[in-house]
PDB file as gemmi writes it, atoms N, CA and C in Angstrom:
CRYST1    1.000    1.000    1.000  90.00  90.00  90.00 P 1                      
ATOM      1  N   UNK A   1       0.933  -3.663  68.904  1.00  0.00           N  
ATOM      2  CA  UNK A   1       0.313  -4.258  70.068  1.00  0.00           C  
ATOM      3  C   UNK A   1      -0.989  -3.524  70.433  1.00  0.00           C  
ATOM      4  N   UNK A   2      -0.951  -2.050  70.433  1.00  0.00           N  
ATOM      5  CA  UNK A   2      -2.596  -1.480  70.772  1.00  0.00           C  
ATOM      6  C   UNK A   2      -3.183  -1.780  69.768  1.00  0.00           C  
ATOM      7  N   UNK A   3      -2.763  -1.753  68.709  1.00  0.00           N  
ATOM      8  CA  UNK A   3      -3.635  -1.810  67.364  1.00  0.00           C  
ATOM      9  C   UNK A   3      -4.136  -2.952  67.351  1.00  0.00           C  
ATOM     10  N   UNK A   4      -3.418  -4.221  68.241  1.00  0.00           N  
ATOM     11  CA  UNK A   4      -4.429  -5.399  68.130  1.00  0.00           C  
ATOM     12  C   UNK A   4      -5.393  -5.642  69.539  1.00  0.00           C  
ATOM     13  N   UNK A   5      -5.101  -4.761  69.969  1.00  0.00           N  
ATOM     14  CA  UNK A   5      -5.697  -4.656  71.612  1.00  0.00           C  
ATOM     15  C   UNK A   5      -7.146  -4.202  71.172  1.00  0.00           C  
ATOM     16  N   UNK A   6      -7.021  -2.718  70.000  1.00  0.00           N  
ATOM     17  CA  UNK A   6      -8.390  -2.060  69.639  1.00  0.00           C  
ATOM     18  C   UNK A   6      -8.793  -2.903  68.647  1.00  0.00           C  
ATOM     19  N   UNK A   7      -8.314  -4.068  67.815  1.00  0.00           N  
ATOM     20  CA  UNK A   7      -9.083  -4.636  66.938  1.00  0.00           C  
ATOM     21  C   UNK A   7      -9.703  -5.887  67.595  1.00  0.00           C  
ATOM     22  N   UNK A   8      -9.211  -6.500  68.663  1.00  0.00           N  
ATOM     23  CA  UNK A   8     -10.036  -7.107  69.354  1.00  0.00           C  
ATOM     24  C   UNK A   8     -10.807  -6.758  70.138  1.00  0.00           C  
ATOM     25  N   UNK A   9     -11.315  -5.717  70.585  1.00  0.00           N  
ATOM     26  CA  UNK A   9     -12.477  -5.294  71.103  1.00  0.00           C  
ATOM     27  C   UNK A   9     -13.844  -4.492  70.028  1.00  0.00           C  
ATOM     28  N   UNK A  10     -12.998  -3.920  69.181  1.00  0.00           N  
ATOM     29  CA  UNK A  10     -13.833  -4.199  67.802  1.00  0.00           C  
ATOM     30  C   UNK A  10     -14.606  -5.192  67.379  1.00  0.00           C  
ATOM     31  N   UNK A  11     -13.814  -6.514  67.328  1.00  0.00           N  
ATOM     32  CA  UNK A  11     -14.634  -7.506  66.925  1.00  0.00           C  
ATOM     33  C   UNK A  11     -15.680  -8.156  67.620  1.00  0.00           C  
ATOM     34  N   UNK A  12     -14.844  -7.861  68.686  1.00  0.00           N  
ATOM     35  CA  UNK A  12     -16.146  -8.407  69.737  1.00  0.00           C  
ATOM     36  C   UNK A  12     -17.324  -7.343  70.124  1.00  0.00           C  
ATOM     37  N   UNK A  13     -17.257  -6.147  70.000  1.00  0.00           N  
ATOM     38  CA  UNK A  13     -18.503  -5.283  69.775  1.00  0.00           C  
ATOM     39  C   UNK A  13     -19.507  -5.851  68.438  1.00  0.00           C  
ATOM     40  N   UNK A  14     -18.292  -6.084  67.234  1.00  0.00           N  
ATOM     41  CA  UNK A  14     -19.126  -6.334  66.305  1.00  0.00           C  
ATOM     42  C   UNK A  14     -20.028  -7.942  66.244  1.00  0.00           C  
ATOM     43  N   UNK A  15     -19.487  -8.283  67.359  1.00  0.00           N  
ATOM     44  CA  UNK A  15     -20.621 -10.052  67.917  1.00  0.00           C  
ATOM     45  C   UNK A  15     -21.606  -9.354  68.599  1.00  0.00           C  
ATOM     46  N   UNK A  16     -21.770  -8.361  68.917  1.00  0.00           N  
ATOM     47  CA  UNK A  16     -22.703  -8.310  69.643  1.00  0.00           C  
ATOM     48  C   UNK A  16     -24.642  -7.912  68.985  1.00  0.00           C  
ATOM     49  N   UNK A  17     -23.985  -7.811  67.631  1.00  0.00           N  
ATOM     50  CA  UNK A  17     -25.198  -7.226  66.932  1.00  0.00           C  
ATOM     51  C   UNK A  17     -25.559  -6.255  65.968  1.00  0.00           C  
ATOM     52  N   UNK A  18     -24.945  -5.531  65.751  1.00  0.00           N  
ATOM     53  CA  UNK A  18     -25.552  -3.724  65.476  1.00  0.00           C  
ATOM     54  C   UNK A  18     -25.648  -3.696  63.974  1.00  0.00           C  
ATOM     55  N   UNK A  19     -26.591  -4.474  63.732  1.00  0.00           N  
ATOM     56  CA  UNK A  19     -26.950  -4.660  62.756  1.00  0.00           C  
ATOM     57  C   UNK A  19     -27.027  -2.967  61.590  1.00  0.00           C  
ATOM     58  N   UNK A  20     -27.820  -2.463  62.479  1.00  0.00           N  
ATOM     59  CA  UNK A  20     -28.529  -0.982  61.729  1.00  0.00           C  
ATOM     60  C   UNK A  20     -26.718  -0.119  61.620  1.00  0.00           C  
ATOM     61  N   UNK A  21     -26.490  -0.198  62.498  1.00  0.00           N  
ATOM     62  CA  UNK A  21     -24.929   0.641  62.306  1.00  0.00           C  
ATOM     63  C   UNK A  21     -23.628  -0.090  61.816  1.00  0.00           C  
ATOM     64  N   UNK A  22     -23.730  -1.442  61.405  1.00  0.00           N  
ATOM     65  CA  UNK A  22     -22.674  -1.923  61.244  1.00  0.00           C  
ATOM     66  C   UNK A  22     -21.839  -1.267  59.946  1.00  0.00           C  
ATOM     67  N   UNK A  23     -22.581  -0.757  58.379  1.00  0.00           N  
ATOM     68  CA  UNK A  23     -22.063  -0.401  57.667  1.00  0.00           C  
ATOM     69  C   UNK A  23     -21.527   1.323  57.988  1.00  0.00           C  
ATOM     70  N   UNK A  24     -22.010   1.694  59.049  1.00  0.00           N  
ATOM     71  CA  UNK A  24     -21.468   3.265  59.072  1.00  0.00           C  
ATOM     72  C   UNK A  24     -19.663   3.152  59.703  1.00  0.00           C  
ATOM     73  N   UNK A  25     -20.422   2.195  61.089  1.00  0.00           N  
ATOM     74  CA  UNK A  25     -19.281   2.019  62.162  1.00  0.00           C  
ATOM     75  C   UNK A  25     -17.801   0.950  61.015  1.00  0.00           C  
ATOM     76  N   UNK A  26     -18.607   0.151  60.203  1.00  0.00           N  
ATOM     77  CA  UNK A  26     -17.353  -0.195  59.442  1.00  0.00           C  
ATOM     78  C   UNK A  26     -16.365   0.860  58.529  1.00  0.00           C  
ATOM     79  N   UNK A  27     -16.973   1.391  57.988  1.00  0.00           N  
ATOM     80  CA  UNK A  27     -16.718   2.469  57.601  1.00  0.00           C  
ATOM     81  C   UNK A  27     -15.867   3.622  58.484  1.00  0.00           C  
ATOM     82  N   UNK A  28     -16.065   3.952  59.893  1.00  0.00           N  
ATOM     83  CA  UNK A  28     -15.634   4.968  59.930  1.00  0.00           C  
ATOM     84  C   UNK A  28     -14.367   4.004  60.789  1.00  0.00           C  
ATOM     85  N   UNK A  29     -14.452   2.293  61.242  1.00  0.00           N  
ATOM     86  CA  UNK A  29     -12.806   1.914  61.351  1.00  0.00           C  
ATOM     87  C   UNK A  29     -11.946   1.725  60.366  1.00  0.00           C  
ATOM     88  N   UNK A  30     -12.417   1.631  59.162  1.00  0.00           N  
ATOM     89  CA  UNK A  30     -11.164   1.721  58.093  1.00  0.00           C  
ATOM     90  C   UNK A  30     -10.804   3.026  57.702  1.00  0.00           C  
ATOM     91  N   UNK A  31     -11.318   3.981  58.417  1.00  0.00           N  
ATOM     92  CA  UNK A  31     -11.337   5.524  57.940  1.00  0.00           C  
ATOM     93  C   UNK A  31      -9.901   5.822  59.200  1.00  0.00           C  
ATOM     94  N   UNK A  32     -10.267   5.524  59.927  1.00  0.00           N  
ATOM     95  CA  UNK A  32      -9.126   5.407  61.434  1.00  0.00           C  
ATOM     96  C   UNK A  32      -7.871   4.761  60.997  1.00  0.00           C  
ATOM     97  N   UNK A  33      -8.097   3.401  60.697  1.00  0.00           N  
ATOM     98  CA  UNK A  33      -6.938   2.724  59.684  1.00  0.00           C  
ATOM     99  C   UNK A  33      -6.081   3.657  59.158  1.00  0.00           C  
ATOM    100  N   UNK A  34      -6.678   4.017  57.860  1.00  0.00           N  
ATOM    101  CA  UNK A  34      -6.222   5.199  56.917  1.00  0.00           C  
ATOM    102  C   UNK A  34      -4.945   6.161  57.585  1.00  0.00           C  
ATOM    103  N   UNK A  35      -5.945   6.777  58.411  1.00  0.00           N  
ATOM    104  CA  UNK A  35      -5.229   7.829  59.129  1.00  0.00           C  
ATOM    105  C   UNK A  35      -3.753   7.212  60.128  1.00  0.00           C  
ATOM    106  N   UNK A  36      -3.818   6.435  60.473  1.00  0.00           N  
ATOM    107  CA  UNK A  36      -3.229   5.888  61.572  1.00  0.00           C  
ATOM    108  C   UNK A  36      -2.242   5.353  60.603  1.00  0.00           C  
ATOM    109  N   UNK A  37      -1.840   4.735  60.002  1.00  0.00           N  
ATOM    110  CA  UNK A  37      -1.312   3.715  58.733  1.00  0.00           C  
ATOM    111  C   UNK A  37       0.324   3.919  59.230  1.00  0.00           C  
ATOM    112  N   UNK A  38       0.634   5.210  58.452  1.00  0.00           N  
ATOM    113  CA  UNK A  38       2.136   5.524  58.453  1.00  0.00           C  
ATOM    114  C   UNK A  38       2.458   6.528  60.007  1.00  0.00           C  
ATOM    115  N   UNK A  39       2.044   6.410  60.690  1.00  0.00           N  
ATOM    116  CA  UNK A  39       1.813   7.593  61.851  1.00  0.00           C  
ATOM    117  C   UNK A  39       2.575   6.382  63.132  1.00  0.00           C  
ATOM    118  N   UNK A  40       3.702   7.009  63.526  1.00  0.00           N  
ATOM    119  CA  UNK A  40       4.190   6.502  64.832  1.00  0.00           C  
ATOM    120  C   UNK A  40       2.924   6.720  66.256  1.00  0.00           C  
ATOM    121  N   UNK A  41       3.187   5.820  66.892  1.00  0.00           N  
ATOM    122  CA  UNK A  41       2.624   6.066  68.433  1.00  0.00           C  
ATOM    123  C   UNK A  41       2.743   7.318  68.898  1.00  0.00           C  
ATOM    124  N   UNK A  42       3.915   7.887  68.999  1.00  0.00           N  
ATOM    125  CA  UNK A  42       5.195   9.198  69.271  1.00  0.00           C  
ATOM    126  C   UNK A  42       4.459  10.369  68.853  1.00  0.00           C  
ATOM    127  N   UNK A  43       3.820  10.211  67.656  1.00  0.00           N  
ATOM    128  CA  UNK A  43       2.927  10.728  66.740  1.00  0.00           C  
ATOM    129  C   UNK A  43       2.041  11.831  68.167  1.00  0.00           C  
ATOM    130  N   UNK A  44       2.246  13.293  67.977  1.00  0.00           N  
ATOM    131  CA  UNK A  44       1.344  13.659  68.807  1.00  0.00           C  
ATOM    132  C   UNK A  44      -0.257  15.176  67.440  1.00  0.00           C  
ATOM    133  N   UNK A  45      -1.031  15.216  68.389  1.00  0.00           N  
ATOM    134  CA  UNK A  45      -2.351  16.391  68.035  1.00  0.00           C  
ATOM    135  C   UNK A  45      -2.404  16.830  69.055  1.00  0.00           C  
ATOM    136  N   UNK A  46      -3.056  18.185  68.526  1.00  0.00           N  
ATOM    137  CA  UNK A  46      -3.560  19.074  69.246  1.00  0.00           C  
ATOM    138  C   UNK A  46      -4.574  19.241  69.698  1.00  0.00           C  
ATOM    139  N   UNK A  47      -5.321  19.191  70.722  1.00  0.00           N  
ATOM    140  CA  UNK A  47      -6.668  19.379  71.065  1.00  0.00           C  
ATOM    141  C   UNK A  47      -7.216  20.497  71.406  1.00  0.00           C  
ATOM    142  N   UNK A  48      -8.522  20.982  71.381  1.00  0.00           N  
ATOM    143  CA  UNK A  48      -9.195  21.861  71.545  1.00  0.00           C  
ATOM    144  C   UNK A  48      -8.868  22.416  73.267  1.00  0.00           C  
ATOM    145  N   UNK A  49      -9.574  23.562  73.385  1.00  0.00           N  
ATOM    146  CA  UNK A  49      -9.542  23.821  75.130  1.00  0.00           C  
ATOM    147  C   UNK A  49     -10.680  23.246  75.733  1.00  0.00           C  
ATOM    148  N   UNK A  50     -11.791  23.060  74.902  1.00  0.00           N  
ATOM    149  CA  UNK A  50     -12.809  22.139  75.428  1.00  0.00           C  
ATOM    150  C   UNK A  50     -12.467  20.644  75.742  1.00  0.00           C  
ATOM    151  N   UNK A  51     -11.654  19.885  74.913  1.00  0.00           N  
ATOM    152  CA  UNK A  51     -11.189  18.463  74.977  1.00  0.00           C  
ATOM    153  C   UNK A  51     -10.068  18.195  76.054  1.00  0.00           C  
ATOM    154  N   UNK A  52      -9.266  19.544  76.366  1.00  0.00           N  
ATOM    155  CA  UNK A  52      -8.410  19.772  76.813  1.00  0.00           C  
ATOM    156  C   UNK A  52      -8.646  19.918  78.232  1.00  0.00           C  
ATOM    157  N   UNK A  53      -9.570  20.248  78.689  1.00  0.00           N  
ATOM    158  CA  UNK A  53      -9.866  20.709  79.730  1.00  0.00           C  
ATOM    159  C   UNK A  53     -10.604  18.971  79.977  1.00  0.00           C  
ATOM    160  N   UNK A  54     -10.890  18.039  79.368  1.00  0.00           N  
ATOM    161  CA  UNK A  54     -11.296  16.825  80.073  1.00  0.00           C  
ATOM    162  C   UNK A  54     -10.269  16.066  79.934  1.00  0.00           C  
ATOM    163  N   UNK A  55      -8.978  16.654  79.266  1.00  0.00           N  
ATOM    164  CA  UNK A  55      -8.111  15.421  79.229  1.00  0.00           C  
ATOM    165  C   UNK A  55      -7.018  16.230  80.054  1.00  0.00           C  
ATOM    166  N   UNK A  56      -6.794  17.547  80.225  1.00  0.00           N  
ATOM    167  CA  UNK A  56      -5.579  17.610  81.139  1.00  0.00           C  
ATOM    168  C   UNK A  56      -4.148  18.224  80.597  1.00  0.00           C  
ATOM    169  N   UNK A  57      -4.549  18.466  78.961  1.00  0.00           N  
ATOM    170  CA  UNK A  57      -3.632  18.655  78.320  1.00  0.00           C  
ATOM    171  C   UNK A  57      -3.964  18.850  76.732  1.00  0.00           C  
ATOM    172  N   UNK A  58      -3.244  19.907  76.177  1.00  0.00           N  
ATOM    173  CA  UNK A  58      -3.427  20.419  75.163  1.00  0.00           C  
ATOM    174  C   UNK A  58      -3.056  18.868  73.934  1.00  0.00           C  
ATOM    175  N   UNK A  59      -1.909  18.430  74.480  1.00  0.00           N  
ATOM    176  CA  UNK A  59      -0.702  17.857  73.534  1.00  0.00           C  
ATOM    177  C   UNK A  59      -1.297  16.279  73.377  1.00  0.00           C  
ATOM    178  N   UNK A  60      -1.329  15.537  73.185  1.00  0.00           N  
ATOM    179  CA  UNK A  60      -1.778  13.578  73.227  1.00  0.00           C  
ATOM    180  C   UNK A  60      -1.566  13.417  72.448  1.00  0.00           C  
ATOM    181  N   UNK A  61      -0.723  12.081  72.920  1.00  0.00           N  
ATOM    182  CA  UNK A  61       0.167  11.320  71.520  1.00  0.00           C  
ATOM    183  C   UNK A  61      -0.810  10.534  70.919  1.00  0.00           C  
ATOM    184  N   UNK A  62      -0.860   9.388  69.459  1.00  0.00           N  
ATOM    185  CA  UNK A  62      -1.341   8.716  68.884  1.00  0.00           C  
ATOM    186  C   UNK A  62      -1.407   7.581  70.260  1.00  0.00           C  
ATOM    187  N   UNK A  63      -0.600   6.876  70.739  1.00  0.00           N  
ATOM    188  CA  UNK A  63      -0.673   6.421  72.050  1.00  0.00           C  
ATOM    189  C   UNK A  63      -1.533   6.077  72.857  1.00  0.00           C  
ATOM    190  N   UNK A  64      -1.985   7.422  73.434  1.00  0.00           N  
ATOM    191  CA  UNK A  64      -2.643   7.703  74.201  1.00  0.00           C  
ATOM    192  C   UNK A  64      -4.330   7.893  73.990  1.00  0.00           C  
ATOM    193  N   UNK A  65      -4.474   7.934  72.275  1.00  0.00           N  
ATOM    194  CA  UNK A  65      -5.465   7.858  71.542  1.00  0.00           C  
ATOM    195  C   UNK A  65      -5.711   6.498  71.486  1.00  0.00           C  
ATOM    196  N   UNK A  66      -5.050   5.947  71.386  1.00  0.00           N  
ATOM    197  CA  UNK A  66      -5.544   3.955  71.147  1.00  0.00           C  
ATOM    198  C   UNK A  66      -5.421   3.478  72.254  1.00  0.00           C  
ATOM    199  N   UNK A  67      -4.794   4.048  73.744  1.00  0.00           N  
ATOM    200  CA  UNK A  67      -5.246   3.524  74.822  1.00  0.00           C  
ATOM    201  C   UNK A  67      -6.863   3.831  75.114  1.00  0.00           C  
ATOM    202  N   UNK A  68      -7.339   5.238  74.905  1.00  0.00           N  
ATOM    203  CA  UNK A  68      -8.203   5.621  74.914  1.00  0.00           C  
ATOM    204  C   UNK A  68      -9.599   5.047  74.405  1.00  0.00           C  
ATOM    205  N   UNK A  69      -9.101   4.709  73.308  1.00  0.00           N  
ATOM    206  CA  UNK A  69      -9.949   3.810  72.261  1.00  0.00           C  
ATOM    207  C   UNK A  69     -10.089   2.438  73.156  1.00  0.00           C  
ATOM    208  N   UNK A  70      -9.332   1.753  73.529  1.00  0.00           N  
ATOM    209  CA  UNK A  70      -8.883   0.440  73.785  1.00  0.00           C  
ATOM    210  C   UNK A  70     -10.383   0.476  75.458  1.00  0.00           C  
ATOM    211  N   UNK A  71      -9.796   1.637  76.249  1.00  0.00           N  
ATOM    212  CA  UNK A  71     -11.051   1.523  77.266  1.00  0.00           C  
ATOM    213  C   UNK A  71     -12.206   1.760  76.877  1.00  0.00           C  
ATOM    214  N   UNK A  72     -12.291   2.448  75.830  1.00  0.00           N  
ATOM    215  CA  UNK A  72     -13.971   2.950  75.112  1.00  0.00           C  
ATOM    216  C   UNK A  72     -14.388   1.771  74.813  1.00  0.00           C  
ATOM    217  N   UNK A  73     -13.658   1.502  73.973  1.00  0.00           N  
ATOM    218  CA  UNK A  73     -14.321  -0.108  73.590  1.00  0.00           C  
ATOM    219  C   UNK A  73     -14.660  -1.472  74.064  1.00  0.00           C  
ATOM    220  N   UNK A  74     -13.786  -1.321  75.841  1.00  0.00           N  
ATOM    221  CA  UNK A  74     -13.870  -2.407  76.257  1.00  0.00           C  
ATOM    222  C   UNK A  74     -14.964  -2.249  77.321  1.00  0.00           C  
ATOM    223  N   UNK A  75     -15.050  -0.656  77.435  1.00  0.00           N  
ATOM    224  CA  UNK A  75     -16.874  -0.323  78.077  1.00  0.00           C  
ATOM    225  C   UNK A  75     -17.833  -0.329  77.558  1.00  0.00           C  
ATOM    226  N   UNK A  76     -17.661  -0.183  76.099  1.00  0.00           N  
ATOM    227  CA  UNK A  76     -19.135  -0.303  75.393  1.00  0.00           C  
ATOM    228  C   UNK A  76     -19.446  -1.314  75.026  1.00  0.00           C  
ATOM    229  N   UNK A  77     -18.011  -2.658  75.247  1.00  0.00           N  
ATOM    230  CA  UNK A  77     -18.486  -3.994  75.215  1.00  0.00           C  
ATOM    231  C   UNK A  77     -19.035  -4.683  76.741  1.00  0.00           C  
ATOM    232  N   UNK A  78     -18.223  -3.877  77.507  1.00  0.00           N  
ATOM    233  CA  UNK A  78     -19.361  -4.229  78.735  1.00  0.00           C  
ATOM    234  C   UNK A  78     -20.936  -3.934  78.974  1.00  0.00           C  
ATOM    235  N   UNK A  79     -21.493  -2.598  78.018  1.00  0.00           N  
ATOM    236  CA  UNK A  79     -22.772  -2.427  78.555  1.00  0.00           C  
ATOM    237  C   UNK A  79     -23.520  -3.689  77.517  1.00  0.00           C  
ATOM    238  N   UNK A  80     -22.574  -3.869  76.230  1.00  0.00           N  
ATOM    239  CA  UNK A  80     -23.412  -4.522  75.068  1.00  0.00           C  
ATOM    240  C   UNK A  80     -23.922  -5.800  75.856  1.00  0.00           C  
ATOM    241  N   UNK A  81     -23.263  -6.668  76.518  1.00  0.00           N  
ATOM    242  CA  UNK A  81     -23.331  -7.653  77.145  1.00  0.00           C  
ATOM    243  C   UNK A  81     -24.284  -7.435  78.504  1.00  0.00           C  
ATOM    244  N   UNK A  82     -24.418  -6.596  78.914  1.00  0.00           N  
ATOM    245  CA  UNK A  82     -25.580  -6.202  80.113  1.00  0.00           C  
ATOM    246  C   UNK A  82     -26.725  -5.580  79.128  1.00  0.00           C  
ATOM    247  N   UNK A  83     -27.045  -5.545  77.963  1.00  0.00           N  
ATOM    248  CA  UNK A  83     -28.083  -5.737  76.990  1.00  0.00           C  
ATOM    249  C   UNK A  83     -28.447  -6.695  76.783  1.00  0.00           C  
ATOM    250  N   UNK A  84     -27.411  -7.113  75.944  1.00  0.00           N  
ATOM    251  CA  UNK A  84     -27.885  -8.372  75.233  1.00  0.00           C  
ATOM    252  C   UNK A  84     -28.335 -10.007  76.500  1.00  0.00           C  
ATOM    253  N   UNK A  85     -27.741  -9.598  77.518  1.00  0.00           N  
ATOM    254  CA  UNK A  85     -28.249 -10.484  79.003  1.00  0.00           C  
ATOM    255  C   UNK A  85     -29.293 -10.099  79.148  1.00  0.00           C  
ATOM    256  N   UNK A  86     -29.909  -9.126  79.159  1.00  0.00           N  
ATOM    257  CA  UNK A  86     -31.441  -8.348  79.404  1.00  0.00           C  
ATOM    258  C   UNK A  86     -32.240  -9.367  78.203  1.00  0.00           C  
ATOM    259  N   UNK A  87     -31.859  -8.942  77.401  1.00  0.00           N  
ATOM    260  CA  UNK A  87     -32.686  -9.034  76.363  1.00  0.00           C  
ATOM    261  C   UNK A  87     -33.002 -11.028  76.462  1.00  0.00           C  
ATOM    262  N   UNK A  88     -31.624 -11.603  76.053  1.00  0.00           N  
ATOM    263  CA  UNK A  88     -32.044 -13.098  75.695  1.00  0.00           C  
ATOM    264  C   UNK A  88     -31.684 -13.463  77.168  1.00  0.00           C  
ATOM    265  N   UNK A  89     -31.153 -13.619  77.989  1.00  0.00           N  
ATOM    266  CA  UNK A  89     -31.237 -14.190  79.361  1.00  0.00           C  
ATOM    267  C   UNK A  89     -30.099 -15.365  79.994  1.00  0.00           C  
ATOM    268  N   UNK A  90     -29.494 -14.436  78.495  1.00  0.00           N  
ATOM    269  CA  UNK A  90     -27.683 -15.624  78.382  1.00  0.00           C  
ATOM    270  C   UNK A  90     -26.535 -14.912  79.323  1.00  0.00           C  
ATOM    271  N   UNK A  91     -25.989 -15.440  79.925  1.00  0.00           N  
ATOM    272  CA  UNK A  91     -24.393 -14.996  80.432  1.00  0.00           C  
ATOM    273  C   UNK A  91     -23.583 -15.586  80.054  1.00  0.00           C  
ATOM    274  N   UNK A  92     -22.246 -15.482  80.509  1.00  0.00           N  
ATOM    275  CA  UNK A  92     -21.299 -15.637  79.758  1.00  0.00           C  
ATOM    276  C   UNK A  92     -21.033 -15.880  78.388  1.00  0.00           C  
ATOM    277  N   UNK A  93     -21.443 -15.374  77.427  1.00  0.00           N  
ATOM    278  CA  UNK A  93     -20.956 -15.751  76.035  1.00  0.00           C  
ATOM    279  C   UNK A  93     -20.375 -14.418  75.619  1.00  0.00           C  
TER     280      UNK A  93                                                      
END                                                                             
């Protein structure tokens, strides 16, 4: 269920354009894939004291990583769309 939560906001970043980055950014989601594949939710890492200190906690599950993902992506599809409105002068699409 997150995994289709983050692949639909994926795709819809990837409507938005990014032409110049599309082969890196493709690249580094099948690289995520990879990793993620056989790995439960439950699945926890360790974070730095620098990362740690913005998240509150040493410990975060896989979980909590694709919720994470899931708001990143659904903000950087909000600014794409307050661009791309700038730019051509379209809303709602």
């Amino acid at each position: 269920m997150l995994e289709a939560g983050l692949d639909l906001h994926r795709a819809t970043l990837a409507l938005r354009g990014l032409d110049e980055a599309t082969t890196v950014w493709r690249s580094e989601v099948a690289r995520g894939r990879e990793l993620i594949a056989a790995a439960s939710l439950d699945d926890t890492g360790q974070l730095s004291d620098q990362e740690a200190g913005h998240v509150g906690a040493h410990g975060v599950s896989l979980r909590w990583v694709m919720v994470h993902m899931i708001e990143e992506y659904a903000r950087h599809n909000g600014h794409a769309d307050l661009i791309r409105e700038r730019i051509d002068g379209v809303t709602g699409t």
